[in-house]
N, C-alpha and C positions, 0 to 999 in steps of 0.2 A: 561512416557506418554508424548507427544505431546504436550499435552494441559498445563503440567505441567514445562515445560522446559521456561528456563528465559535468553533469548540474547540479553537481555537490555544491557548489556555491552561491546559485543562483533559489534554494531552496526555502531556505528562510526568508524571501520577499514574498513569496504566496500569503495574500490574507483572508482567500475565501474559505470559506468552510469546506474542510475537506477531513473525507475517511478512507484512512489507509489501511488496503486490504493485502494480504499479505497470504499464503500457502507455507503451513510449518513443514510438508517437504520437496520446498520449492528449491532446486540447487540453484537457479538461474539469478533466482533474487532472492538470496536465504532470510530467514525470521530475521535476523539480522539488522538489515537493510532496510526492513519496513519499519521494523525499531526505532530507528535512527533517524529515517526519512519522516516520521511520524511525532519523534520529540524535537525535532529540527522546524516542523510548522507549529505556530502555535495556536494552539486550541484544537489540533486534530487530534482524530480518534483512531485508533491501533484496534485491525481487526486482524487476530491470525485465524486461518481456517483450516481445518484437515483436511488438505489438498496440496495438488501441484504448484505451477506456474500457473494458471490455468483457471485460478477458482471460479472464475463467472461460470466457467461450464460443469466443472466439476463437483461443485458446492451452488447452485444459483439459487438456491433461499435461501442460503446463510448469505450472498455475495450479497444478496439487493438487500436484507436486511440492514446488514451493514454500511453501504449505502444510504439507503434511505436516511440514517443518523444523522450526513449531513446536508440534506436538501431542507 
């Protein structure tokens, strides 16, 4: 399952540009996690947003903004 799978270490090999979007009350994946996931790639960008799990839907011009940083 999904939910069970651990890419904690396979994370810092990523070298595309990437922006990590993150929901400050996401329980699923806390500020936390994105935190971490985000200082763990190097050069990506840390977006937390007032929202769930969920941001694309719940935040979607703040989501694509943040995105768009790193296209």
């Amino acid at each position: 399952l999904l939910r069970d799978t651990d890419l904690r270490a396979d994370v810092g090999a990523i070298r595309a540009a990437t922006a990590v979007v993150g929901g400050t009350a996401d329980v699923a994946t806390p500020p936390a996690d994105a935190e971490w996931i985000a200082a763990a790639i190097p050069g990506a960008s840390l977006h937390l947003l007032a929202a769930g799990h969920l941001s694309n839907v719940e935040r979607p011009a703040e989501f694509l903004a943040a995105i768009e940083t790193a296209l």
